[in-house]
Each structure stands twice: as structure tokens, then as C-alpha cells.
BATI-388383 format. One record per residue (C-alpha): residue number from 1; residue in one letter; x, y, z. Coordinates in nm, 3 decimals, always signed. Example, Ala and Ser with C-alpha at 12.3 -4.5 7.8 and 13.67 -1.06 7.14 Angstrom:
BEGIN
    n  res       c1       c2       c3
    1    a   +1.230   -0.450   +0.780
    2    s   +1.367   -0.106   +0.714
REM end
This chain:
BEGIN
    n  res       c1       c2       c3
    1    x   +0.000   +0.000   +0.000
    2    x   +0.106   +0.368   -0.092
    3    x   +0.077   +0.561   +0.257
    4    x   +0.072   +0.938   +0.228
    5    x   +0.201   +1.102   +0.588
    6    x   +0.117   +1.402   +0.690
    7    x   +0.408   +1.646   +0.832
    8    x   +0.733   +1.445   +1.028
    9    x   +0.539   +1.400   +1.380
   10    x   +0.593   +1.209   +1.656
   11    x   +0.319   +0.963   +1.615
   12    x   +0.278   +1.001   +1.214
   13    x   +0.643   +0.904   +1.200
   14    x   +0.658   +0.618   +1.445
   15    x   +0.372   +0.464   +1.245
   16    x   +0.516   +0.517   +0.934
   17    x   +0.836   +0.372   +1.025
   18    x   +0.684   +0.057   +1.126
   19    x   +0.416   +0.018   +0.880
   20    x   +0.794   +0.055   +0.593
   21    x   +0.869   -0.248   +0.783
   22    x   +0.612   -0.423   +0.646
   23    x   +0.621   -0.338   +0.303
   24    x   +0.407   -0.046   +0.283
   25    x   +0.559   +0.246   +0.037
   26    x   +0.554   +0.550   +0.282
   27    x   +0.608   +0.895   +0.162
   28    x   +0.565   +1.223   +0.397
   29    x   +0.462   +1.526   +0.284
   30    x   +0.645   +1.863   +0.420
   31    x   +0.593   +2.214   +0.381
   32    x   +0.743   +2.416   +0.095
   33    x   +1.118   +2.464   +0.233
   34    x   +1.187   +2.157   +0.421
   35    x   +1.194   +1.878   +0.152
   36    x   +1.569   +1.920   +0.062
   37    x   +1.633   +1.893   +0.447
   38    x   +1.516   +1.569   +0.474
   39    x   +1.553   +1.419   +0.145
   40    x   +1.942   +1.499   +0.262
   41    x   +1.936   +1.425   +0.674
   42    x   +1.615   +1.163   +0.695
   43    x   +1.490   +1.128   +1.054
   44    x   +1.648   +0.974   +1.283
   45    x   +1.444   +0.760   +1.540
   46    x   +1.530   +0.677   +1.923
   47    x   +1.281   +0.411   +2.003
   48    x   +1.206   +0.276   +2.308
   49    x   +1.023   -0.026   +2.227
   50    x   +0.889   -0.261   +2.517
   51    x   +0.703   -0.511   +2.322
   52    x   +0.874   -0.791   +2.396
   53    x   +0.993   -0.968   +2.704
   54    x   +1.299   -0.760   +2.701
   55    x   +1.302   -0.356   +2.625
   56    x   +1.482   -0.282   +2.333
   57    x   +1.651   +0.101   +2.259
   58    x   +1.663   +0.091   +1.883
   59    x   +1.803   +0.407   +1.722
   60    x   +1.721   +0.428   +1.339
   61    x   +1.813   +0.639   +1.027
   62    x   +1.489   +0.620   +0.860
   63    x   +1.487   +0.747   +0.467
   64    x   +1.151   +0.757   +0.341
   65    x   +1.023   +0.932   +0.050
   66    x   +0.925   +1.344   +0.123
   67    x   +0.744   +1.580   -0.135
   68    x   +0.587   +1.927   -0.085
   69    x   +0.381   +1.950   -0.416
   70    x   +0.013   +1.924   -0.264
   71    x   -0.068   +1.831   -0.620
   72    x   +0.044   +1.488   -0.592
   73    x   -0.165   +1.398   -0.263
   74    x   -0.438   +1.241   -0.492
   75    x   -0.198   +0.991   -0.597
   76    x   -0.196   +0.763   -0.276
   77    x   -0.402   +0.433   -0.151
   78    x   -0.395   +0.646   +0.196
   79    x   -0.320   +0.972   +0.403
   80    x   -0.252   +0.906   +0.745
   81    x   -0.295   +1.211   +0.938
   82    x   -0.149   +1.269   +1.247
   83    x   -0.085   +1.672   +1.374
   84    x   -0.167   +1.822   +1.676
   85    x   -0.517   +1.867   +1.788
   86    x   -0.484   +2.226   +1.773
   87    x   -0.310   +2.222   +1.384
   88    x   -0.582   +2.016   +1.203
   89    x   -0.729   +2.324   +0.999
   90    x   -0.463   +2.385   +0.775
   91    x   -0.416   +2.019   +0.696
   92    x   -0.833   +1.988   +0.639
   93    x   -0.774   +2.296   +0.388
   94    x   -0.475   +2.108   +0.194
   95    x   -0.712   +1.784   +0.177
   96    x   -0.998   +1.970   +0.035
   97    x   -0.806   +2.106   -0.251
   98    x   -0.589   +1.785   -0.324
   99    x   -0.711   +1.487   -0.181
  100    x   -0.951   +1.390   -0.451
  101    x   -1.125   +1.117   -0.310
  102    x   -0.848   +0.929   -0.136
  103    x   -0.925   +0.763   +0.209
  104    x   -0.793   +0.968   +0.464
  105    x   -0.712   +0.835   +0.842
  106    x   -0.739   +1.066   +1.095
  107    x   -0.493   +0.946   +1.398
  108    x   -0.505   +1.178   +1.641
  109    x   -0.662   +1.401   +1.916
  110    x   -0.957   +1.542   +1.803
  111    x   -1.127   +1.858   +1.993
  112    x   -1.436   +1.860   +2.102
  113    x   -1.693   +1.890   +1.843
  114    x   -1.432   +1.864   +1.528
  115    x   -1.557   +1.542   +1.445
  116    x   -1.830   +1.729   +1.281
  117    x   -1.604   +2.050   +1.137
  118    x   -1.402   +1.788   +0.893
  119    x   -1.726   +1.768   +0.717
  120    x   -1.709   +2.103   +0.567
  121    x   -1.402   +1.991   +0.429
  122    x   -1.458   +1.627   +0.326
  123    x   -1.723   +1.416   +0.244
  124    x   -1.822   +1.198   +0.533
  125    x   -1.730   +0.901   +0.363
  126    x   -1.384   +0.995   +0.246
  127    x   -1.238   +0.939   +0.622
  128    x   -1.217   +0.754   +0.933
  129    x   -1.038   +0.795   +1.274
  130    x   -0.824   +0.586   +1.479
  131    x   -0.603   +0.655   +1.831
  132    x   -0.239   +0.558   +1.868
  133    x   -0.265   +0.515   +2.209
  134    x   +0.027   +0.224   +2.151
  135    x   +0.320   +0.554   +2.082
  136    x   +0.400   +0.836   +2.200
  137    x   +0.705   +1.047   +2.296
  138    x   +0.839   +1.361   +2.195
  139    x   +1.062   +1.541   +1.902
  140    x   +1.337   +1.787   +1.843
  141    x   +1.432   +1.914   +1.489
  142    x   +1.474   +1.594   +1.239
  143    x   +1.486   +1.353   +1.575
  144    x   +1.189   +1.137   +1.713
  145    x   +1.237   +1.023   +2.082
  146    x   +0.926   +0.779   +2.097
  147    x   +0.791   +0.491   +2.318
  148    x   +0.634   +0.185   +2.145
  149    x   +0.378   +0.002   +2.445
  150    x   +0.376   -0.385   +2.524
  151    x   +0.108   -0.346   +2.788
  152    x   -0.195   -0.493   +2.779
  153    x   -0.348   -0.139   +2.848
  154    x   -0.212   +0.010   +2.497
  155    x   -0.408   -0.038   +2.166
  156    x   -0.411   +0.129   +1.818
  157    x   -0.842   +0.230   +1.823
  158    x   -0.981   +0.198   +1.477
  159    x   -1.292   +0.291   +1.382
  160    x   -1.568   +0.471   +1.155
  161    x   -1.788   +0.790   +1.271
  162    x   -2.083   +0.575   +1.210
  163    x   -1.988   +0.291   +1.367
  164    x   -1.991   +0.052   +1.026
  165    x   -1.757   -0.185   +0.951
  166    x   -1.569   -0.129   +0.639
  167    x   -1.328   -0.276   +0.372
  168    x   -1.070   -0.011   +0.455
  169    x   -1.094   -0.027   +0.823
  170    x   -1.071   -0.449   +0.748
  171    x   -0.747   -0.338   +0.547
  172    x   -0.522   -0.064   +0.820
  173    x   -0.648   -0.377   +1.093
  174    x   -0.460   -0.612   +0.926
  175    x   -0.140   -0.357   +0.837
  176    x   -0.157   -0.242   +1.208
  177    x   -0.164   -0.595   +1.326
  178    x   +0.113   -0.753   +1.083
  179    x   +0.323   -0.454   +1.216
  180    x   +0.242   -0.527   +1.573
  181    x   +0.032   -0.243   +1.660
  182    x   -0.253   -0.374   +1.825
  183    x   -0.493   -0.286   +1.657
  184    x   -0.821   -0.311   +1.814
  185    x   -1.147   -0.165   +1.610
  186    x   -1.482   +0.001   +1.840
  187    x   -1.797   +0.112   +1.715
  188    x   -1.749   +0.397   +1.912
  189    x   -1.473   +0.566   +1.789
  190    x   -1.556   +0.918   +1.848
  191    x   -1.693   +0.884   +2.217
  192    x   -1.376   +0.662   +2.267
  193    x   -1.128   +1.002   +2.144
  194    x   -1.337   +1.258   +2.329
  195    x   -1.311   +1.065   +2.649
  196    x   -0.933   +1.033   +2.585
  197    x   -0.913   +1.371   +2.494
  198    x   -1.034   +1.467   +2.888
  199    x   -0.790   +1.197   +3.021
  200    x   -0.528   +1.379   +2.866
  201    x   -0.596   +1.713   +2.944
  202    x   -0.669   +1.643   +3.311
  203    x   -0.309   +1.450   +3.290
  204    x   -0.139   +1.768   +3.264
  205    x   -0.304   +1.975   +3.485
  206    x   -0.200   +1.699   +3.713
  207    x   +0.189   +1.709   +3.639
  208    x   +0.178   +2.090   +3.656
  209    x   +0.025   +2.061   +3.984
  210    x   +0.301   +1.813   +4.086
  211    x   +0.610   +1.972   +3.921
  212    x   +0.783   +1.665   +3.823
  213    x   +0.694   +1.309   +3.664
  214    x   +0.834   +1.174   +3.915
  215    x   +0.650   +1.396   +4.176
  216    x   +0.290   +1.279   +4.015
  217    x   +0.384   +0.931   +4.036
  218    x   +0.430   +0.885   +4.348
  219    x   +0.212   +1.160   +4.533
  220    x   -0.103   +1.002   +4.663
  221    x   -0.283   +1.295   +4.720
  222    x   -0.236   +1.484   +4.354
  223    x   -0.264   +1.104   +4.224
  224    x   -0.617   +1.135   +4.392
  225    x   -0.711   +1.469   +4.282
  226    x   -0.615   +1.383   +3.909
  227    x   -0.881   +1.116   +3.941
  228    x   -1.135   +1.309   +4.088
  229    x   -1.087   +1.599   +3.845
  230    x   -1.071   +1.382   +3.558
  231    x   -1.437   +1.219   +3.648
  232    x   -1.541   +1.580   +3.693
  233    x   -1.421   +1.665   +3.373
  234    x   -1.629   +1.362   +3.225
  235    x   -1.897   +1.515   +3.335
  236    x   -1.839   +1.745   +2.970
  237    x   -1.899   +1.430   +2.773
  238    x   -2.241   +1.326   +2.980
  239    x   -2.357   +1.678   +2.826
  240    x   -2.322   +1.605   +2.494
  241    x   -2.439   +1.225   +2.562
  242    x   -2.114   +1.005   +2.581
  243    x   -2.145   +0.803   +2.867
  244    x   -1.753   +0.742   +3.005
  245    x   -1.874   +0.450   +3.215
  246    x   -1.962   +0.265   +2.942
  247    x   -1.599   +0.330   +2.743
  248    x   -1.289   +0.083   +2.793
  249    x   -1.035   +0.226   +2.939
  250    x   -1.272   +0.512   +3.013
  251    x   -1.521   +0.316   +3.272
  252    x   -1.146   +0.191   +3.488
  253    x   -1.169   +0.532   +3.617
  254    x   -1.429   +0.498   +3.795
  255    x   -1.300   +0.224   +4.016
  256    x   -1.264   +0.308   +4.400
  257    x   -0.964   +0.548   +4.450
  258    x   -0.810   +0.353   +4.686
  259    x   -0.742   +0.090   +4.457
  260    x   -0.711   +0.338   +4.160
  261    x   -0.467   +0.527   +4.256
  262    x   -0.208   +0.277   +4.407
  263    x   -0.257   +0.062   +4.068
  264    x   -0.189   +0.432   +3.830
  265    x   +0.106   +0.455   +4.065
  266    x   +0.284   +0.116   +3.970
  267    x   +0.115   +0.142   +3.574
  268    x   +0.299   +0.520   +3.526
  269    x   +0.594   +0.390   +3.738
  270    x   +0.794   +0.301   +3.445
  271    x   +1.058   +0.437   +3.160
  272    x   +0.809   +0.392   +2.889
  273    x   +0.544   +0.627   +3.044
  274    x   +0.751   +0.897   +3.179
  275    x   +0.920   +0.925   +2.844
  276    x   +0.630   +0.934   +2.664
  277    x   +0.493   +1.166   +2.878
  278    x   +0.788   +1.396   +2.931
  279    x   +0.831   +1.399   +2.560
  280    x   +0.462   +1.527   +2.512
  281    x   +0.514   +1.801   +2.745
  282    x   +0.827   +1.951   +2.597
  283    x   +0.759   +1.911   +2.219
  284    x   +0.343   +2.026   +2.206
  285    x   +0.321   +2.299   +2.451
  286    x   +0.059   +2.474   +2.240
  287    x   -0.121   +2.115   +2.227
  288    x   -0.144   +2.091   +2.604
  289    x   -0.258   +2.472   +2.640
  290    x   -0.599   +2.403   +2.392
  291    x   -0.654   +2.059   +2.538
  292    x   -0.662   +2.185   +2.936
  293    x   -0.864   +2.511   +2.774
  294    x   -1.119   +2.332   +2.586
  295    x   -1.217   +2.086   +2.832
  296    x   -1.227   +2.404   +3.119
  297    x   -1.432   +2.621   +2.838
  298    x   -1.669   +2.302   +2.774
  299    x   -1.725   +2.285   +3.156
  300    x   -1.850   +2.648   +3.137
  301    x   -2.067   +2.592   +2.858
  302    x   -2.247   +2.336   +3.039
  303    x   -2.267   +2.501   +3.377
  304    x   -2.054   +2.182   +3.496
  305    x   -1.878   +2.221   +3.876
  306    x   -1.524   +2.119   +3.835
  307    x   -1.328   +2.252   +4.160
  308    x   -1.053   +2.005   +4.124
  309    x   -0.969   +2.046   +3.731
  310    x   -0.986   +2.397   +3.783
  311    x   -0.730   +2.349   +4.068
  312    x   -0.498   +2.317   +3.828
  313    x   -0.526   +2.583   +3.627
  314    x   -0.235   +2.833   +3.832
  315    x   -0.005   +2.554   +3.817
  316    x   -0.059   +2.518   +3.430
  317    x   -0.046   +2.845   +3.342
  318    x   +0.310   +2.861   +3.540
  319    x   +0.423   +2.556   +3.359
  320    x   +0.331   +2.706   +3.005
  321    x   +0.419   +3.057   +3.112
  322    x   +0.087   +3.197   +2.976
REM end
């Protein structure tokens, strides 16, 4: 298959990189300016992968193909999509005027509601969404620092908007799978990303309340509050009727704290998290800002109580300098 990437992200990249290793013809598309850069210095990848019974830090020189004529996006099986939540309009206006009818897969954070905006760009049938909640890390320049998950806990979510299943959601399964992915397809791929969406953004209010990685993991009490603001926070998708409860991984979070929080403690204790994590923070600052925004904004909207999520909001703000 002929995979069209989107920009030289973390994620995009990661799942490009593996998907070559499969024998899938990737190509990335870069803005105007930047193809002779990496047509001449690649990317170079520092992968932590803990798939396997023993962690393995691979460090790769990876040479794909790169263009920057938006001309030739029509000519692909696929576009894999993969920017930050808060850069998606600029890449829905170079789809509308070049994709021509080629599948596009959104994976990604999506905000709130922009499920619905892509329509005024494409037709409803031209894409689908998934979440790489299997990668993640963080990137400097032309060099990826990513994290590639082995627990149980960590799936590549596939789905359609509606719910169907289709050929070409039948088609990235098995690519995801034969590259070791986990893939793992719901019907409810939208409520699945906007519950993520608040997990994430209560996740950073967290740290910045803590300071430190290491200072989240292993306070109780700002372990505690994380949960308790994050359930308020779910509150946001019970107004526009998403039931979290009813949502894998969504519904563990409503477990008692006392055993939630000591199990998060030993789950985030680990290399794989707190680089993935660490990377997040230092390479998407504007990502973090809309993501903790949104979710506060949505609670407003909805006349929604959140005490504890809003607790965070000084510490934030310090962490981002806003």
C-alpha cells in the first residue's frame, strides 16, 4: 500500500516507520522549504520499544520518501494524518483542494466537536479515525524520541464515525496488526477520542500541579485529585451524551480510588510512560494549552462544577508561562 504522511510528527512518524517495515511504500509530505532537508538528513528515530519480554533502545536512520507538491496527494491508496489537535485546519484545507477522493485516516486528538467541522471539508465518507494510544514520545528538529507500548493497556483504536464496519478499516487492521500495533477496532470511535481527549488534558493539569513526573507518580494525594478531576471533567462528555462509564479504558476510572490510585502509581511507574509523557510536554506545549482550555471552556458551557480540574489551572499556566 502507498501511505501518504502528513508532516514528520511524533506519532505520524513512528507509524510510518513501522508500517515501511512491512512493506508499505511511505512517503511524507512537508511544507514548501523543508523537503531538501530531509531528502538529505532523513529522521532519525530513538525508540524505546517494550514489546517484547525484554526492552529494546533501537536508534534508526529512517529514509523515506518526502514531497511538498500538494498536487500529488491524490496519488496515494492512503493519508494518514497525524498533527496536533490544535493544527488540524490547515491540513483539512490542503485535503480539500488535493485529496480527490483518497481515504484519509485521521490518527489523532480530536477537539471537542471537530468530528463534525471535517465535514465542511470532506465528504463523510472519504475518512475515518483511529487513536495511537500504543506511541508516543516527543521530538526535536529531524529527531523522534518515541515509546512503542507492550502493555496490555495500549491499543491502536480503529474505527468509523458511524460505527460501520468497512473494507478499509478491514485493510489498516490487518497492516496495524502484521506490524504489531494492536490494533483493536470500536464502534465507538468518536466517544472513545473525546473521552481520551479529557484523560489527557486532566493529565497535565496533574503534572503541573506536581512539578515533576516523578512527583505525580508517586504523590497520593495529587494522584487522587487527578482522578477526581478527571471524572469531573467527564462530566463534559455526559452533556453532549457520551457516557464514560460505558468506554474501555474510560469506565477503569471509575474504580474506587483507593485501589485506583495505588494501581496508576505502579502502571505510570515506568521508563516507557515517563518518556512518553515527558516527551509530550516539551515538544506540544501549544497542544497541552488548547486541550486543558477546551475541556475548562466546555465545563462552562455546560454550567458543569469542576473545583478540582480547575485546581490546576495556576499551576498550568506557570508551567506554560501563559
Amino acid at each position: 500500500m502507498r501511505i501518504l504522511v502528513i508532516g514528520t510528527g511524533v506519532i505520524g512518524t513512528t507509524y510510518a516507520w513501522q508500517l515501511s517495515g512491512i512493506g508499505c511504500e511511505l512517503t511524507h509530505y512537508v511544507r514548501k522549504g523543508k523537503k531538501d532537508f530531509y531528502e538529505k538528513e532523513g529522521i532519525e528515530i530513538e525508540c524505546l520499544d517494550t514489546r517484547h519480554s525484554k526492552s529494546t533502545e533501537n536508534r534508526v536512520h529512517y529514509m523515506p520518501k518526502f514531497i511538498d507538491n500538494p498536487k500529488l496527494l491524490s496519488e496515494y491508496d492512503l493519508i494518514l494524518v497525524s498533527v496536533g489537535s490544535d493544527q488540524l485546519v490547515p491540513v483539512l484545507e490542503l485535503l480539500k483542494e488535493n485529496s480527490q477522493g483518497v481515504d484519509v485516516f485521521f490518527l489523532q486528538n480530536i477537539r471537542p466537536g471537530e468530528e463534525k467541522f471535517i465535514e465542511q471539508y470532506l465528504k463523510p465518507t472519504q475518512y475515518f479515525f483511529g487513536y495511537p494510544f500504543k506511541a508516543g514520545g516527543g521530538k526535536e528538529d529531524n529527531v523522534i524520541r518515541c515509546v512503542i507500548f507492550g502493555n496490555s493497556f495500549t491499543n491502536t483504536m480503529l474505527g468509523e464515525k458511524d460505527g460501520r464496519k468497512s473494507e478499509r478499516l478491514n485493510k489498516i487492521y490487518t497492516l496495524i496488526k502484521t506490524a504489531k500495533l494492536n490494533p483493536k477496532v470500536t464502534t465507538k470511535i468518536i466517544p472513545y477520542i473525546r473521552c481520551h481527549y479529557v484523560w489527557a488534558a486532566t493529565i497535565l493539569g496533574a503534572y503541573a500541579k506536581a512539578g515533576t513526573y516523578e512527583k505525580l507518580v508517586c504523590n497520593k494525594e495529587i494522584m487522587r485529585q487527578l482522578y477526581i478531576g478527571m471524572r469531573e471533567a467527564f462530566e463534559t462528555c455526559r452533556a453532549e451524551s457520551i457516557n464514560p462509564a460505558r468506554i474501555a479504558p474510560t469506565s477503569y476510572y471509575y474504580f474506587p480510588l483507593f485501589l485506583l490510585v495505588p494501581f496508576s502509581q505502579k502502571l505510570f511507574d515506568s521508563e516507557d510512560m515517563k518518556r512518553m509523557f515527558e516527551g509530550h510536554v516539551s515538544g506540544s506545549p501549544e497542544e497541552m494549552e488548547t486541550m486543558y482550555y477546551d475541556i475548562l471552556e466546555a465545563g462552562e458551557k455546560y454550567g458543569i462544577d469542576m473545583p478540582v480540574y480547575k485546581s490546576f489551572k495556576d499551576s498550568f499556566d506557570r508551567l506554560l508561562n501563559i
